[in-house]
ZAMARGU-4260 file (C-alpha; in steps of 0.2 Angstrom, whole numbers, plus 5000, padded with zeros to 4 digits):
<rodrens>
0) 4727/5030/4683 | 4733/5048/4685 | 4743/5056/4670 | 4754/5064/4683 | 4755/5061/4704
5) 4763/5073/4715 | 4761/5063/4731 | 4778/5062/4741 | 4779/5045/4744 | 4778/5032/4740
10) 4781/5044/4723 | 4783/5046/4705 | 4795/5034/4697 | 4805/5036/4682 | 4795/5029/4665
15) 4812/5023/4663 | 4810/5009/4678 | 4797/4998/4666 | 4813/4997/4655 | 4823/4992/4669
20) 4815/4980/4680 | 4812/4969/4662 | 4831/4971/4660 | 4833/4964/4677 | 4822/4951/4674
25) 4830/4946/4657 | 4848/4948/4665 | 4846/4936/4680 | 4845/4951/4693 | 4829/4942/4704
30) 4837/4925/4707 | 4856/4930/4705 | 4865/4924/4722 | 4869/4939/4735 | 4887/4932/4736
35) 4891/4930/4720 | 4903/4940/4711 | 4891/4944/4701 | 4880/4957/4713 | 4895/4960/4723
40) 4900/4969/4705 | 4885/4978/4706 | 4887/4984/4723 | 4904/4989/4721 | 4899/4999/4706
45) 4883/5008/4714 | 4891/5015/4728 | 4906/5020/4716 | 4891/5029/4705 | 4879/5034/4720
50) 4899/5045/4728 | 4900/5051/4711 | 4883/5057/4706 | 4878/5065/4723 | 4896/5070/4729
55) 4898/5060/4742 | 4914/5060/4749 | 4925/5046/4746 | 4931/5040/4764 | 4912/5041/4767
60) 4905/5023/4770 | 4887/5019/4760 | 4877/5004/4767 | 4861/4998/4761 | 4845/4994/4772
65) 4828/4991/4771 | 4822/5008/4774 | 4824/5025/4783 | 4814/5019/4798 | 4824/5003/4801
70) 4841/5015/4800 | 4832/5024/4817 | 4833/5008/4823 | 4851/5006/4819 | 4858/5023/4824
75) 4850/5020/4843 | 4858/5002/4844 | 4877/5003/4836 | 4880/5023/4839 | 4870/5028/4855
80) 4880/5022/4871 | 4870/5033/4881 | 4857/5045/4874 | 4855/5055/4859 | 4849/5072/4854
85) 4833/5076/4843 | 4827/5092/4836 | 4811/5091/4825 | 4796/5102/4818 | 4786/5086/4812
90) 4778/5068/4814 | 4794/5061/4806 | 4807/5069/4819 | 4795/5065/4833 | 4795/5047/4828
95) 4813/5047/4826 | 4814/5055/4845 | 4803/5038/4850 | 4809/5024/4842 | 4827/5031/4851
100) 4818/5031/4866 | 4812/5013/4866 | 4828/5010/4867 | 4838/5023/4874 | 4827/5030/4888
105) 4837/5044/4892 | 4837/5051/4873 | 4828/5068/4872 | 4820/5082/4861 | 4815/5099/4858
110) 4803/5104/4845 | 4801/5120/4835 | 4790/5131/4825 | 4789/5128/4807 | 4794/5143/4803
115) 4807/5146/4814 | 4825/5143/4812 | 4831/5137/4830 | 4845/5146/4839 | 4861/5133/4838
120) 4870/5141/4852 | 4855/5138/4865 | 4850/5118/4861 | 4847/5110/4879 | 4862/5095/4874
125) 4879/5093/4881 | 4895/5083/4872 | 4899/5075/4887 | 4884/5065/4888 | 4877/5065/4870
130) 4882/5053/4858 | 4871/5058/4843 | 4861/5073/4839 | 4848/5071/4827 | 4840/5081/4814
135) 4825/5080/4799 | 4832/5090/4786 | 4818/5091/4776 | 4803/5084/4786 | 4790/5079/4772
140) 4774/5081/4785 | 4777/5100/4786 | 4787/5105/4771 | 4801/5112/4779 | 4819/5112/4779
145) 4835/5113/4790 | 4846/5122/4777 | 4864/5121/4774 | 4869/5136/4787 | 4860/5129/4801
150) 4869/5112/4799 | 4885/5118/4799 | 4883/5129/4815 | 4877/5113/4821 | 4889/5103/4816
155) 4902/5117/4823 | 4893/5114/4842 | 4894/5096/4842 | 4910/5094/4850 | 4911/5072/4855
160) 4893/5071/4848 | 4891/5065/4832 | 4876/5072/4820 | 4864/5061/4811 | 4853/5067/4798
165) 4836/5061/4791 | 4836/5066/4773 | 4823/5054/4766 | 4812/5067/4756 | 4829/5076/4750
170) 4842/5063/4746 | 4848/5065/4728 | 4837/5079/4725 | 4848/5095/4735 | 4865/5095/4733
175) 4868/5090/4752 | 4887/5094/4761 | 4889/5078/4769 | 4905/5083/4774 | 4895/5095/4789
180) 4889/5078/4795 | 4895/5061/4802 | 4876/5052/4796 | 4866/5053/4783 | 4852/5042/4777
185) 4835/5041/4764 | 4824/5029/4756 | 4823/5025/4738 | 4803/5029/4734 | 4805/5049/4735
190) 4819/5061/4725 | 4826/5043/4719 | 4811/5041/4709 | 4810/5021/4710 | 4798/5009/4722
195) 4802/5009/4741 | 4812/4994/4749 | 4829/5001/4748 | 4836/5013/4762 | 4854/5020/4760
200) 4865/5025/4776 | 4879/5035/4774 | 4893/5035/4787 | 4907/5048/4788 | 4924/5043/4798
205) 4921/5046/4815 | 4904/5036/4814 | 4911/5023/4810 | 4926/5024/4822 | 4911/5026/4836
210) 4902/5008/4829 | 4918/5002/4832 | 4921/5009/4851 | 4899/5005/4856 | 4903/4988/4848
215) 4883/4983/4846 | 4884/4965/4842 | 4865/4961/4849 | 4858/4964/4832 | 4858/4955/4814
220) 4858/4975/4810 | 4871/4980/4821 | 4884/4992/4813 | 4900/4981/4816 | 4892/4966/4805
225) 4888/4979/4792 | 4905/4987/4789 | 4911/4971/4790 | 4902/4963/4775 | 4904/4980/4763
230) 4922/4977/4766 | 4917/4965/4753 | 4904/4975/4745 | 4891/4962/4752 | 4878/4963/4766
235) 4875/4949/4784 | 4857/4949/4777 | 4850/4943/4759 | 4848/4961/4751 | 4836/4968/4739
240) 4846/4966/4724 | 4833/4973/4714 | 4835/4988/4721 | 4852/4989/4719 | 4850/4985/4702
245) 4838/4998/4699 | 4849/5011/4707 | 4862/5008/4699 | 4852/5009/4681 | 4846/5027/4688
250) 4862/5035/4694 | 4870/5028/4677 | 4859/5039/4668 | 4853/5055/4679 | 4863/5070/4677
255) 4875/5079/4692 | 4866/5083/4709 | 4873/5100/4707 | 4863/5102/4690 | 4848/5092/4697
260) 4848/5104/4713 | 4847/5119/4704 | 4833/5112/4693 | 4820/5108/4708 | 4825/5123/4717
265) 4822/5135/4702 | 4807/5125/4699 | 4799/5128/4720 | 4802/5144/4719 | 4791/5147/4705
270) 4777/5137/4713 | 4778/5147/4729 | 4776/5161/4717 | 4762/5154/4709 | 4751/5148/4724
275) 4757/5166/4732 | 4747/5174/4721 | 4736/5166/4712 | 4724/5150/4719 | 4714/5147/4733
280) 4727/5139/4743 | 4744/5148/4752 | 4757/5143/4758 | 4759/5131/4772 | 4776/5138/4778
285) 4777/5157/4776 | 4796/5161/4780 | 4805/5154/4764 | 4820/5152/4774 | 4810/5136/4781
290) 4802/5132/4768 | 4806/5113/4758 | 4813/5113/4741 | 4807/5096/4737 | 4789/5097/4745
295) 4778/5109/4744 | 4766/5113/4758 | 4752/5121/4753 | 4735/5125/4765 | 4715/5130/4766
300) 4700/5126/4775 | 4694/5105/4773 | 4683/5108/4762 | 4693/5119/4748 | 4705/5106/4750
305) 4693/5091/4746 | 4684/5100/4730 | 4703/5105/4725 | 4709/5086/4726 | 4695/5080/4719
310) 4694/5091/4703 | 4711/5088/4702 | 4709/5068/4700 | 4696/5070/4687 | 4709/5082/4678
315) 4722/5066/4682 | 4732/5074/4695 | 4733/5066/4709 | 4740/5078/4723 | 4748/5072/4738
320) 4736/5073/4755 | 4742/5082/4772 | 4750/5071/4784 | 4743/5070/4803 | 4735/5084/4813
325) 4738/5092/4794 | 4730/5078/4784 | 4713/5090/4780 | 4719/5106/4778 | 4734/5105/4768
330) 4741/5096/4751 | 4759/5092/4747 | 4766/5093/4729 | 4780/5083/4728 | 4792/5090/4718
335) 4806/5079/4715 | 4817/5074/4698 | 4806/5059/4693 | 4792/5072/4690 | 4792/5079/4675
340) 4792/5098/4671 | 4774/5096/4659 | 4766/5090/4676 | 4767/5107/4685 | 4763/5116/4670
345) 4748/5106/4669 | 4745/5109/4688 | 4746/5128/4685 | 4733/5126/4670 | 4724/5117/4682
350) 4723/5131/4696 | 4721/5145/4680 | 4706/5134/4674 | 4696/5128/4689 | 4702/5143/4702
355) 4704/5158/4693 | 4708/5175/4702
</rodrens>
């Protein structure tokens, strides 16, 4: 087994989790009723602890699912009467873009480069027939990122439109302004640093006044039935409790976003000085304006990229591979809280080692 792994997901979890999931074990967690008070406590608490810890407004509306994907699925069925909107520079958006489709035909997209900032003021969407425009903030297959200016000129366009926005491989690792956005949503396995099977959607007021006005009552996943059972801090479908158990263990004992936000993004930037200057590798994204905080793209031919990878596993690092067209000729370093500070240092001794300039 590697000493450290820098794949972005599934990830690194805390070392802390072995200490938990015995606690949850010892405690009753795994066979402890969904109704009873008992985890309806825990839920009450978690989402008092997940608003707290990430800053999360508090006439925001946390749910729980079973992943990012299936809240695609959701957003189409209980928010989009008509059509919705999607931007994207990745596999991820792109996927996002189809799954809407299957079910709202009309939905549409525009992709853009991956180093580019798109122009808000030119997007081909209209308020009057858009119910949800859609956005990857950090899109994990390219290591790029939608940063906080762009989502608020966004957000400022949007008019009757509603914005949703995919922050799976950022969620409690940058100090996101959910305010600038009625939707946000992640999975556990990346910047939360525990196993996937727990997705979190985030609902800001007029989201959930639109679930109220589509009315989707078609699905067991439907938006109504969902805001109907927090009300009661409890969910229409038998939940990962151990998830929420172990959520709850790891926002009771990280520190602030704001502190954790400034660590990672300290921490990228001197990576992307690092690789700048001194390996084999660049890059993948070359306008740091675009470029992800919490994933590193870095690129070179296939074959640098294999003997890299695979010196790197002997040395028991195990770096994350590209993803699609990508897969061969780049490498992404995941760098979220659960990952320690000794395993860059040992990445850099790594590349000063085996690579040296």
């Amino acid at each position: 087994m590697p000493t450290f792994t820098f794949n972005p997901g599934p990830s690194a979890v805390y070392p802390a989790v072995r200490q938990y999931l015995t606690d949850a074990f010892d405690e009753g967690w795994l066979s402890a009723p969904h109704r009873s008070e008992k985890v309806t406590s825990l839920v009450r608490q978690t989402v008092a602890d997940f608003k707290s810890k990430l800053n999360v407004p508090q006439d925001f509306t946390v749910l729980f699912t079973s992943s990012a994907t299936e809240c695609w699925e959701i957003l189409a069925q209980s928010l989009t009467a008509r059509r919705s909107f999607h931007l994207y520079n990745g596999d991820f958006g792109l996927k996002w873009l189809k799954y809407a489709q299957a079910l709202r035909p009309a939905s549409t997209g525009l992709s853009f480069g991956v180093d580019e900032v798109p122009d808000v003021a030119t997007l081909p969407f209209s308020a009057d027939d858009t119910d949800l425009v859609c956005i990857t903030q950090n899109e994990t297959s390219t290591a790029t990122q939608l940063r906080e200016g762009f989502i608020l000129n966004l957000y400022n366009r949007l008019g009757r439109a509603l914005l949703a926005v995919d922050a799976t491989s950022s969620l409690a690792g940058l100090n996101l302004k959910y305010i600038k956005a009625d939707v946000w949503f992640g999975s556990l396995q990346k910047c939360f640093g525990l196993p996937a099977g727990l997705g979190v959607l985030i609902l800001s007021p007029r989201a959930v006044a639109q679930a109220r006005v589509v009315n989707d009552r078609a699905h067991y996943n439907a938006l109504p039935a969902l805001l109907a059972q927090m009300l009661n801090f409890q969910t229409n479908f038998t939940p990962n409790v151990l998830g929420i158990y172990l959520l709850s263990r790891v926002l009771a004992d990280r520190e602030p976003i704001k502190t954790v936000h400034q660590h990672l993004s300290d921490r990228a930037q001197k990576l992307y000085d690092f690789f700048e200057q001194a390996t084999p590798l660049q890059p993948l994204i070359t306008n740091p304006e675009t470029r992800s905080t919490t994933v590193i793209g870095l690129k070179g031919d296939a074959g640098t990229i294999e003997e890299i990878k695979r010196k790197a596993l002997e040395a028991s690092l195990l770096l994350g591979s590209g993803y699609g067209p990508l897969k061969n000729t780049t490498i992404r370093i995941a760098n979220f809280p659960a990952v320690p500070d000794a395993a860059f240092e040992a990445l850099v001794q790594f590349f000063v080692k085996e690579f040296p300039q």
